[in-house]
VOPAGU-516968 format. One line per 2 residues: number of its first residue (from 1); their letters; for each residue y, z, x of N, C-alpha, C, O. Coordinates in steps of 0.05 Angstrom, whole numbers. Example, Ala and Ser with C-alpha at 12.3 -4.5 7.8 and 13.67 -1.06 7.14 Angstrom:
% VOPAGU-516968
1> as> -114/156/264/-90/156/246/-66/156/264/-66/169/285  -45/142/257/-21/143/273/1/157/258/23/161/268
//
This chain:
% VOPAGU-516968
1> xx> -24/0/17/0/0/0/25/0/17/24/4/42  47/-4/4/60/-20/25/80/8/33/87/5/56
3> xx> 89/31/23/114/38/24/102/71/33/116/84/49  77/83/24/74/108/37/56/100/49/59/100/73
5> xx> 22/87/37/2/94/51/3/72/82/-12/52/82  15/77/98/27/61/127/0/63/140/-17/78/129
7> xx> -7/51/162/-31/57/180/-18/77/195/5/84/201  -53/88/203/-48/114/219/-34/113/240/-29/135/251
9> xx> -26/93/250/-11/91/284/24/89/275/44/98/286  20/70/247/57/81/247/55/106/228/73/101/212
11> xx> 45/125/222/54/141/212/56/167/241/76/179/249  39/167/248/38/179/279/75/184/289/90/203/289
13> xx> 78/152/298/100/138/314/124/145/295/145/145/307  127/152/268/143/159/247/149/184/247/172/190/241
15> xx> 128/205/254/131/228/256/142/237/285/155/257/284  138/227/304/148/228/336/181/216/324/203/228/325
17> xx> 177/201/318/220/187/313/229/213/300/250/222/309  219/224/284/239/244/269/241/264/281/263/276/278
19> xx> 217/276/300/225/298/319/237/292/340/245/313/350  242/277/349/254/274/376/284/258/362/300/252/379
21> xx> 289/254/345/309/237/340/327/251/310/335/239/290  328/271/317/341/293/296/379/287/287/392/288/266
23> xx> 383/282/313/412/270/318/413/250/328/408/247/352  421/223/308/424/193/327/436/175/302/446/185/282
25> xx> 434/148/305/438/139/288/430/135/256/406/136/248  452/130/241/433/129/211/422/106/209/431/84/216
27> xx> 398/112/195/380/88/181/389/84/152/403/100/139  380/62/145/387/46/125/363/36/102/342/26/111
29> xx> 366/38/77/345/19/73/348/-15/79/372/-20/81  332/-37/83/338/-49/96/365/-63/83/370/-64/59
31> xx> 379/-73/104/408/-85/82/425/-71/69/446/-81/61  419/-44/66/445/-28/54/457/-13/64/457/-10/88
33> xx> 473/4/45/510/13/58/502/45/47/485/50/30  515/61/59/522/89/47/524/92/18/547/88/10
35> xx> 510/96/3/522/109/-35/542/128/-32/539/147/-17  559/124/-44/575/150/-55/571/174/-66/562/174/-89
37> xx> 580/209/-51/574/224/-62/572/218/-80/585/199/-86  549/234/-104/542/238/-128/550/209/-146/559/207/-169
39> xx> 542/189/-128/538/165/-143/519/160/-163/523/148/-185  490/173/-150/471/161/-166/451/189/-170/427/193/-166
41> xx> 471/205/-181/459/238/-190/423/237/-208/404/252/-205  425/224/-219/390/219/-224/376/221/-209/355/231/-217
43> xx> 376/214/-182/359/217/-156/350/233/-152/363/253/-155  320/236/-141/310/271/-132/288/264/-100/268/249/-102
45> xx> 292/271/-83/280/274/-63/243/292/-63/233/314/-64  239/277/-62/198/285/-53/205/294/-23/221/282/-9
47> xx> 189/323/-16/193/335/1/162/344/1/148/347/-20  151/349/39/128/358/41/143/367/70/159/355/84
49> xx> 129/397/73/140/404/88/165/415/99/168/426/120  187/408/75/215/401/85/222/371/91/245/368/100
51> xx> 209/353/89/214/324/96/207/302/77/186/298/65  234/287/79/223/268/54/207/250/50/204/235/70
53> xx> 191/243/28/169/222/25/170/206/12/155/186/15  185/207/-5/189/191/-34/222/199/-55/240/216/-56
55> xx> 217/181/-65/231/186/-88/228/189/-106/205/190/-113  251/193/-129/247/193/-162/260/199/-167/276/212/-154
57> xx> 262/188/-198/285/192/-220/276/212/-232/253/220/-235  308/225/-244/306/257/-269/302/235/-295/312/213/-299
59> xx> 287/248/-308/281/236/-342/299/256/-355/320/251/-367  289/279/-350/304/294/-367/300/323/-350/291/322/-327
61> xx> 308/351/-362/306/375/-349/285/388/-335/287/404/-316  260/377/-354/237/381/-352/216/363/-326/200/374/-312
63> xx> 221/337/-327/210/318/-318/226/301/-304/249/294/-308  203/291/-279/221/267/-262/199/247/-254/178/257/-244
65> xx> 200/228/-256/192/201/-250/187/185/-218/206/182/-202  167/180/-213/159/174/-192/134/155/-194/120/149/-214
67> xx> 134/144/-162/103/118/-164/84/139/-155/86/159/-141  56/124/-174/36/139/-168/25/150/-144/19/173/-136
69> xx> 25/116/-129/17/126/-95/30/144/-77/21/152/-55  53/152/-89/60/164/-78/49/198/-74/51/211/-54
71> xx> 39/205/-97/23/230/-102/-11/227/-95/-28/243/-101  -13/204/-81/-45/206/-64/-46/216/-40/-29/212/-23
73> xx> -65/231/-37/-69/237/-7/-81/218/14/-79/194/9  -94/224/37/-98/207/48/-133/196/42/-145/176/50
75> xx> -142/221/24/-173/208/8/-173/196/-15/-193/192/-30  -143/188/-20/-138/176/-48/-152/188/-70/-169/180/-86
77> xx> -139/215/-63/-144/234/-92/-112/249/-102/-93/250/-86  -110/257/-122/-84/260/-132/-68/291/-114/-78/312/-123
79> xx> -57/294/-101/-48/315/-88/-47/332/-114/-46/324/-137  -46/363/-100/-40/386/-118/-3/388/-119/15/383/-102
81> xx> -3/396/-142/31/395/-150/38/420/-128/55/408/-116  37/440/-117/41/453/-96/39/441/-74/40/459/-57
83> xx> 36/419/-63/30/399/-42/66/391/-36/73/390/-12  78/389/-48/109/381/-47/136/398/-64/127/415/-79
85> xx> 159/396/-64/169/398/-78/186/379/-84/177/358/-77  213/377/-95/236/366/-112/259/368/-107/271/385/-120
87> xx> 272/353/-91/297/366/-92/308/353/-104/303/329/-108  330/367/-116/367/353/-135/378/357/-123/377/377/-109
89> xx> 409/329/-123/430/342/-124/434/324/-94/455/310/-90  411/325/-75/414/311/-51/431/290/-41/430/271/-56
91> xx> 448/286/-21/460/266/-16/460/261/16/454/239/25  467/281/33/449/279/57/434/299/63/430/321/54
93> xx> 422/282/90/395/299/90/408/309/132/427/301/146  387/327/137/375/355/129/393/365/100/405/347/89
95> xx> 393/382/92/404/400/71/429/417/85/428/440/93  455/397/86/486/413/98/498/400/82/511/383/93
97> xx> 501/402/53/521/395/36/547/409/44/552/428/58  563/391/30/585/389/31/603/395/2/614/417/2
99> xx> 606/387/-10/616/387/-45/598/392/-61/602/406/-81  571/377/-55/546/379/-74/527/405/-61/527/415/-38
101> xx> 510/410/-83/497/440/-73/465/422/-88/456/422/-111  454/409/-63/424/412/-64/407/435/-77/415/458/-71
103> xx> 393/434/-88/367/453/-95/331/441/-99/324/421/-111  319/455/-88/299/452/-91/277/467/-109/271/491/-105
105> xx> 267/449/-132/249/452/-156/224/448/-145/218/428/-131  202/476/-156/170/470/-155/159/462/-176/162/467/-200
107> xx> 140/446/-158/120/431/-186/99/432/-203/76/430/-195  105/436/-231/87/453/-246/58/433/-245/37/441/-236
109> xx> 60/405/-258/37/399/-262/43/356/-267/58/343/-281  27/350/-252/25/322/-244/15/296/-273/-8/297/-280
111> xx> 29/282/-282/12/266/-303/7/241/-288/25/238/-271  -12/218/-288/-5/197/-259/-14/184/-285/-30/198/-298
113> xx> -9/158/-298/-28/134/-315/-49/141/-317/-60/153/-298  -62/136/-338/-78/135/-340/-104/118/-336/-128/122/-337
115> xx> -86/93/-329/-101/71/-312/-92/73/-289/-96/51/-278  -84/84/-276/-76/82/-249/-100/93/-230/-114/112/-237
117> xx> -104/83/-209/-122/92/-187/-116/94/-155/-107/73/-145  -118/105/-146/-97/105/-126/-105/80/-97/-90/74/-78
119> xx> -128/71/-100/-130/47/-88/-130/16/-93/-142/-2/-81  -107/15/-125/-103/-8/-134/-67/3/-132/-56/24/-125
121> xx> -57/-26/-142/-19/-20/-146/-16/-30/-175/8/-32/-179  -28/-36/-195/-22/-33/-217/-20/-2/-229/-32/19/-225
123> xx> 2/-10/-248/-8/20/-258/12/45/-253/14/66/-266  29/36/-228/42/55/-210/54/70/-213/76/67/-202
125> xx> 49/97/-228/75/103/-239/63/135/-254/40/137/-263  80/154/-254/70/183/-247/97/199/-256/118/194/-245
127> xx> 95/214/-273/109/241/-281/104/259/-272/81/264/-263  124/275/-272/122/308/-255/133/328/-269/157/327/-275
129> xx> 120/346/-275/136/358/-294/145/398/-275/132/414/-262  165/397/-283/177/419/-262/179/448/-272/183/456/-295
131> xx> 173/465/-240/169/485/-250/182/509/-269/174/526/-284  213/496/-257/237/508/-281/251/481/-286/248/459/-275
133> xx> 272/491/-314/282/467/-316/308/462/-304/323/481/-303  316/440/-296/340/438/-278/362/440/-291/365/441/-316
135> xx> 378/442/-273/410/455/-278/421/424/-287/428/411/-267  423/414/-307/431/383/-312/461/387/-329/463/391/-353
137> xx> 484/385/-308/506/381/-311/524/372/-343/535/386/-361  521/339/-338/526/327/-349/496/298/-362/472/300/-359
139> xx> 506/282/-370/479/266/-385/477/241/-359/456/229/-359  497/233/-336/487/213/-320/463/234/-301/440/226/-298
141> xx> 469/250/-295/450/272/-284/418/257/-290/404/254/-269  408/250/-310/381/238/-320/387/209/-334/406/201/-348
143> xx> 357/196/-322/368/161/-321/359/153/-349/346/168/-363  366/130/-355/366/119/-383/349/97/-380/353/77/-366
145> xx> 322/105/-401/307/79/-391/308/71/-416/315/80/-438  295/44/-403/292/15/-422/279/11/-449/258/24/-454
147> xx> 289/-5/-467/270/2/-482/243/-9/-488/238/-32/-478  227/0/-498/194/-16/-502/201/-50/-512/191/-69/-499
149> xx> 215/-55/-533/210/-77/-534/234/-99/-505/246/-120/-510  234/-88/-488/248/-107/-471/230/-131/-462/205/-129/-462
151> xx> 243/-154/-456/221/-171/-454/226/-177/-421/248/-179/-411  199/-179/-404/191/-183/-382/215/-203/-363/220/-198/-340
153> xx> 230/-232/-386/246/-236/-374/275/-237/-376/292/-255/-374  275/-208/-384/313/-198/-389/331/-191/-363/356/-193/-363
155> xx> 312/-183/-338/338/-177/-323/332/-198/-300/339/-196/-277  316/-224/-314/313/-245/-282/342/-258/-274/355/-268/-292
157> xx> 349/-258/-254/357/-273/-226/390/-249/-239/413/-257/-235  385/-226/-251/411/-207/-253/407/-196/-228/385/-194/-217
159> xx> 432/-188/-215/434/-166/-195/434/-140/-196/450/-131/-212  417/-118/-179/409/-92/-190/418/-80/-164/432/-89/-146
161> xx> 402/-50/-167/414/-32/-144/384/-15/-138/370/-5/-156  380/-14/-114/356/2/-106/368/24/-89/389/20/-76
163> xx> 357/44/-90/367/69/-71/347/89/-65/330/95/-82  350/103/-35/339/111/-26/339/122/2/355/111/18
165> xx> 321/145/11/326/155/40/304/144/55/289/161/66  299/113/58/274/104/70/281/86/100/302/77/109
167> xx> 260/85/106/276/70/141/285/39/139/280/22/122  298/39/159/316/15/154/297/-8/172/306/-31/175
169> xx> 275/-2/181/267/-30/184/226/-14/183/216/9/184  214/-47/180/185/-31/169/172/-25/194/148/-21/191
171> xx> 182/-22/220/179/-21/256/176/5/254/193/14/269  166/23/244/184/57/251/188/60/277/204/78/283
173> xx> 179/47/293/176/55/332/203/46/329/215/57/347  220/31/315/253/25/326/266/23/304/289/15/304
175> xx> 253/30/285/276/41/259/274/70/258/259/85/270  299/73/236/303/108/231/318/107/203/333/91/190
177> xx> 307/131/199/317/144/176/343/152/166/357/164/183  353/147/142/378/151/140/397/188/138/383/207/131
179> xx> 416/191/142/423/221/132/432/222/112/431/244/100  445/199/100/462/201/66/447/174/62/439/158/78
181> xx> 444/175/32/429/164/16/443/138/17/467/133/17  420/119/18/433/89/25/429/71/-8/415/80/-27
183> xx> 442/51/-10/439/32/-35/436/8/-40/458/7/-51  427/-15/-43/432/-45/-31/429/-52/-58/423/-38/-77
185> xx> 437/-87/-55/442/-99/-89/417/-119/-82/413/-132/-61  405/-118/-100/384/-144/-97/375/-153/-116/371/-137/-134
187> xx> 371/-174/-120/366/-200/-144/341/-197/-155/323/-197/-139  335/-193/-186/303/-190/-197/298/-228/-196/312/-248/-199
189> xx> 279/-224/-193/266/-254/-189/234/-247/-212/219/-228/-214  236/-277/-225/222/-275/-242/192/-276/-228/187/-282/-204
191> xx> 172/-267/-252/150/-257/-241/139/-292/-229/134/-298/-205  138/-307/-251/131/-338/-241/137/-340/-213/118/-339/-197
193> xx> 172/-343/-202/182/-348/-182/164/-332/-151/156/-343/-131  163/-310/-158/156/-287/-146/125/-294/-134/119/-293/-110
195> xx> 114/-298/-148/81/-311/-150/85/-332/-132/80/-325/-109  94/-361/-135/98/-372/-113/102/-358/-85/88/-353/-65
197> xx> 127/-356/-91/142/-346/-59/119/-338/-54/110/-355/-38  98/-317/-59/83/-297/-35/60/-319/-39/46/-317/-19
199> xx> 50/-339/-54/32/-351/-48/43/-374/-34/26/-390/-27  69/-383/-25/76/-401/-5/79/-390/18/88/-403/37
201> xx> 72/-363/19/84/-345/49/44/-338/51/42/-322/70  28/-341/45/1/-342/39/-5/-315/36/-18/-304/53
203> xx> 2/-303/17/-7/-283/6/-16/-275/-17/1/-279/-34  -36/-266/-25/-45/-268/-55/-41/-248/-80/-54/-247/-101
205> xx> -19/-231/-70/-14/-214/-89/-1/-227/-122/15/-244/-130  -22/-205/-135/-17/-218/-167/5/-199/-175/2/-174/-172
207> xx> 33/-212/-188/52/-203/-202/43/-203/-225/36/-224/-235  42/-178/-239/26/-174/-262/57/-167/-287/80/-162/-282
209> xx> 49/-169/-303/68/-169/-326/77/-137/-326/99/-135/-336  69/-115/-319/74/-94/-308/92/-89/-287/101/-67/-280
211> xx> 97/-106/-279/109/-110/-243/141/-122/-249/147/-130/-272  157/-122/-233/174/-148/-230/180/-142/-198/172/-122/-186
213> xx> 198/-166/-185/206/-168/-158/233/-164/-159/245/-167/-180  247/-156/-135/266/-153/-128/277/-158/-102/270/-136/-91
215> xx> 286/-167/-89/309/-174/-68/319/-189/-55/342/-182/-52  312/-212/-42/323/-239/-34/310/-252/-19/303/-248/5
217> xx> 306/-271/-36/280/-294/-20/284/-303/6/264/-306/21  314/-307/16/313/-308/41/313/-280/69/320/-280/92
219> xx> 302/-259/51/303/-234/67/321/-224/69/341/-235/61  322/-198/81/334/-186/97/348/-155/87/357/-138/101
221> xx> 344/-157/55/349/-126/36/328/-123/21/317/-139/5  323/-103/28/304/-95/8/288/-67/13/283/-68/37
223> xx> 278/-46/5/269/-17/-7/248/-22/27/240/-44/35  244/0/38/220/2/55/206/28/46/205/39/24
225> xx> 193/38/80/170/67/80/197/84/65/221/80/65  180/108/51/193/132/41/217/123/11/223/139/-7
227> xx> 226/97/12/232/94/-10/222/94/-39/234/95/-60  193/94/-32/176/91/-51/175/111/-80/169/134/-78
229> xx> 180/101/-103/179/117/-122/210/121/-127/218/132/-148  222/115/-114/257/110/-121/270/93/-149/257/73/-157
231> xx> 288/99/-159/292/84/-178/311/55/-177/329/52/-160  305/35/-195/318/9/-182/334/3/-212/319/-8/-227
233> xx> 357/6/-223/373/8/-238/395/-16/-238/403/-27/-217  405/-22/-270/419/-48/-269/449/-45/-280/458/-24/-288
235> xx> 463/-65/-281/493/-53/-283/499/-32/-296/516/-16/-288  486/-28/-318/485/-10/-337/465/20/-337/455/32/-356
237> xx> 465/24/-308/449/45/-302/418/54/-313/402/72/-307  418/34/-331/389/32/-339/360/34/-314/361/20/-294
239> xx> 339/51/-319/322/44/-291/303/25/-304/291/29/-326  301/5/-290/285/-14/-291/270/-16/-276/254/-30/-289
241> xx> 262/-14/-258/243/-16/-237/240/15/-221/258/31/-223  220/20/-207/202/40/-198/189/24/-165/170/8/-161
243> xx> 207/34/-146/198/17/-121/168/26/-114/162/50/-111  147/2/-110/126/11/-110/113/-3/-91/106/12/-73
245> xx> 107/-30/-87/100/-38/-68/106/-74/-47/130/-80/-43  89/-90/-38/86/-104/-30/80/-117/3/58/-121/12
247> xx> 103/-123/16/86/-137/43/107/-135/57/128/-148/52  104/-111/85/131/-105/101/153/-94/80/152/-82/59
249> xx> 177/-107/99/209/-100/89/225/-115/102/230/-119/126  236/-126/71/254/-154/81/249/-177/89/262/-192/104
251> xx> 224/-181/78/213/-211/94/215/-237/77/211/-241/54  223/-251/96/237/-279/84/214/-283/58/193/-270/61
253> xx> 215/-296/37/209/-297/12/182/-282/9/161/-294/7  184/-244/7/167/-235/4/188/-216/-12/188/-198/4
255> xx> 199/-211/-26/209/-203/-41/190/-172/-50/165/-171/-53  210/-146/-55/199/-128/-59/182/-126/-81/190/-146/-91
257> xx> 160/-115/-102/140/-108/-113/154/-77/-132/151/-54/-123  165/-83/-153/178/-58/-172/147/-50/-194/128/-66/-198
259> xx> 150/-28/-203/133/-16/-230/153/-24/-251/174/-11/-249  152/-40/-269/170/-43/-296/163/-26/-318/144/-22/-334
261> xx> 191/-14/-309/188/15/-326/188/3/-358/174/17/-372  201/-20/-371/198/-25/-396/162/-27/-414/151/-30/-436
263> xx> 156/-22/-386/127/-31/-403/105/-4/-400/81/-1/-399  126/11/-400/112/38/-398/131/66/-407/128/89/-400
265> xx> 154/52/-429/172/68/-436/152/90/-465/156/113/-473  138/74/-471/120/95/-492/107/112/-484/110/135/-490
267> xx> 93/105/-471/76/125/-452/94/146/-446/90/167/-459  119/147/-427/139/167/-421/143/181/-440/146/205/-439
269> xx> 143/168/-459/167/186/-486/142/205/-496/147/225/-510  121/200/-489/92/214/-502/92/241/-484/92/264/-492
271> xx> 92/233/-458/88/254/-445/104/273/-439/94/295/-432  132/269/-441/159/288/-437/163/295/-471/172/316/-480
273> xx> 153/270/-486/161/288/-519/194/280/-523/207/294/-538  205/262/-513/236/251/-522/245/245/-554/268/238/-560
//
């Protein structure tokens, strides 16, 4: 899978960059710029250890949204909800806010699809439901999803926004991680289009009506490691996509691999009870 489960030699080489490289330059996701404090307050940081893994969106006080793979271990079995926590509120990282006051939420109990398995990428897509409920400000605080009947091709060739604390190139031996939360704009490309591109780049991944793509056929932006499970949202702050997988980062017409959250907005509303 493309965004956590890395081979064992770059995850190794990933873990050596962050210790030795505590103070240096910021990473990027690939192609993007700094977000603005408390731009994109829905965001919540996956933490193991104290270090981030993933992402996800707030649904609501109770619950936050994330890709499945991201909650597998390395025997592709579902981690225990004590395995990580949650943070809000995040904007850079380590934890030395500034205006915003980070907190970190424990996790009561894991829902992952019901079709989901952790050594397929359909499916991708996982609720968390928390151990208290969060301190939720105001209503941008939790993201606004799509509705069920959206059709598969409502947001093709629109421009969207992905965000995330993931490395700026898919090398970890010479990329790095960002300290403030990075954002890039990238183009949904229809599932048709999408299917080509990676079968003209010879790859045989099936874009499933579950799925859509996101970022620019000629490379160079797009979601990498640790972004995974981040939310990918459209002018209208709507989340539409769930960064989940595909091939590297940024590669000329390999375009990123989203979970389309429209086609799994029932399911949500079942399990949080909206």
């Amino acid at each position: 899978m493309k965004y956590f489960l890395v081979v064992l030699s770059l995850i190794s080489a990933a873990l050596a960059s962050e210790i030795d490289n505590e103070v240096g330059p910021k990473g990027k996701i690939v192609g993007g710029v700094d977000a603005k404090e408390n731009e994109f307050p829905f965001i919540a940081s996956l933490t193991k250890r104290g270090r981030h893994f993933c992402g996800a969106s707030i649904v609501n006080e109770r619950f936050l949204l994330t890709a499945g793979h991201c909650l597998c271990s390395g025997t592709n079995k579902i981690m225990k909800p004590t395995s990580f926590k949650a943070t809000i509120g995040l904007h850079r990282q380590p934890l030395f806010p500034k205006s915003s006051e980070p907190y970190q939420v424990a996790i009561k109990s894991i829902t992952v699809h019901p079709q989901y398995v952790c050594s397929d990428v359909q499916n991708d897509i996982a609720l968390l439901e928390l151990q208290e409920p969060l301190k939720l400000t105001n209503s941008d605080q939790s993201c606004c999803l799509p509705p069920q009947s959206a059709s598969i091709t409502d947001n093709d060739n629109r421009s969207v926004t992905v965000m995330g604390w993931g490395w700026d190139n898919e090398d970890v031996t010479i990329g790095q991680k960002p300290e403030i939360l990075q954002k890039a704009a990238v183009t949904v490309i229809s599932n048709e289009e999408c299917q080509k591109s990676y079968a003209a780049n010879n790859r045989q991944n099936v874009i499933s009506a579950t799925q859509l793509c996101a970022g620019k056929l000629e490379g160079g932006t797009d979601a990498c490691w640790a972004d995974s499970g981040g939310p990918l949202i459209d002018e209208n702050r709507i989340l539409i996509g769930i960064v989940s997988t595909g091939v590297g980062c940024g590669r000329a017409g390999l375009p990123g691999i989203y979970t389309r959250v429209s086609q799994f907005t029932s399911w949500i509303n079942d399990v949080v009870k909206l």
